[in-house]
C-alpha positions, 0 to 999 in steps of 0.5 A: 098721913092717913085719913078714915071717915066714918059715917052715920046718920047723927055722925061724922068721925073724921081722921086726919094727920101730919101732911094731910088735912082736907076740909071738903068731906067736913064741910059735905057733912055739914051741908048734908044736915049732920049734927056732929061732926068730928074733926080728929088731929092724930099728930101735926108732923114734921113740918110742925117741928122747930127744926124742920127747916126751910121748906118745912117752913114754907108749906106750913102756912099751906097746911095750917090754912087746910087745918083752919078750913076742917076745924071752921067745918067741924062742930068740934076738934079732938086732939090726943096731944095737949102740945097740938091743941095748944098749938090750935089755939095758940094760932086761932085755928079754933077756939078753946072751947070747940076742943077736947083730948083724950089720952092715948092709952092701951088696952092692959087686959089685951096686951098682957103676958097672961092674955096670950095662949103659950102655946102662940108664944113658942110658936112665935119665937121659933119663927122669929128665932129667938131662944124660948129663954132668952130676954126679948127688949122690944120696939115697936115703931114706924122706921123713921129717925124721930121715933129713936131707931138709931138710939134703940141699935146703939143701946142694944149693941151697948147693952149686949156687950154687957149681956150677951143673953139679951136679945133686941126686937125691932118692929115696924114698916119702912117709910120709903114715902117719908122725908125723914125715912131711914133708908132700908139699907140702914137697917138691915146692916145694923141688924146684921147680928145674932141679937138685933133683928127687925121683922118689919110690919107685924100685926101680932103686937099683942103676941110681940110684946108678951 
């Protein structure tokens, strides 16, 4: 999990997700005088799953006491999940209305075809060693089994028994850290072809996607 404070006079913007959830900074806020505090949930985390078994099971109480300490804190909680605020209120973590959402969304005018020069694309694909024609199916994501790794490969080794011209991009860090990582070994045997590759960590998303 990852967690970003911002700081500001008027101002705080708290960032928290999936194993980590410390109310001290929000409740140091609130004694340091300041009027807004923000307590943003970016995804519960595995723990939170229905199947997550038994020692999921056993630290969730832990967390969602965390999880009730930032939110006591804040003046309000921001979700971008409507299954996780319903989760909050549903458990009395915080009340409806100290809650509010707002969609995940992405910039279209950034990543567009038209907003990335040609000349970086010609660039990129060299480097990457993609044919300047061929068809690129992207994904970009964390390597872990519940972001749909496994059925990303079968579907591209499927798909390019039917159309070999196609070619498959796998974008993302490994998650050594993660109880639901999927080892490196993994993948890079099941990106041992001419048509499945993974680059690991990119910031060039943007220039990836066009």
């Amino acid at each position: 999990a990852r967690g970003h404070i911002a700081i500001g006079q008027q101002a705080l913007h708290e960032i928290r997700s999936g194993k980590v959830a410390k109310g001290d900074p929000l409740q140091a806020a609130r004694m340091a005088g300041i009027p807004s505090v923000i307590f943003a949930v970016r995804g519960l985390g595995r723990v939170f799953s229905p199947d997550s078994g038994l020692r999921a099971a056993l630290i969730r109480p832990i967390l969602e006491w965390f999880y009730r300490a930032s939110s006591w804190a804040s003046t309000r909680v921001w979700f971008t999940n409507a299954d996780d605020r319903q989760y909050f209120v549903k458990r009395g973590i915080v009340s409806a209305d100290r809650t509010f959402m707002t969609p995940n969304a992405v910039n279209l005018k950034k990543f567009a075809p038209e907003a990335i020069d040609l000349a970086d694309l010609v660039v990129l694909r060299r480097e990457l060693g993609i044919s300047s024609v061929a068809f690129v199916v992207v994904m970009v994501a964390r390597m872990v089994w519940t972001k749909g790794v496994r059925e990303f490969v079968e579907a591209a080794k499927l798909v390019h028994s039917q159309v070999p011209d196609i070619e498959f991009l796998l974008v993302g860090s490994s998650e050594p850290g993660s109880p639901n990582a999927i080892p490196e070994s993994w993948i890079r045997k099941a990106v041992d072809s001419r048509h499945i590759k993974w680059t690991g960590f990119r910031k060039d998303i943007a220039e990836v996607y066009a």
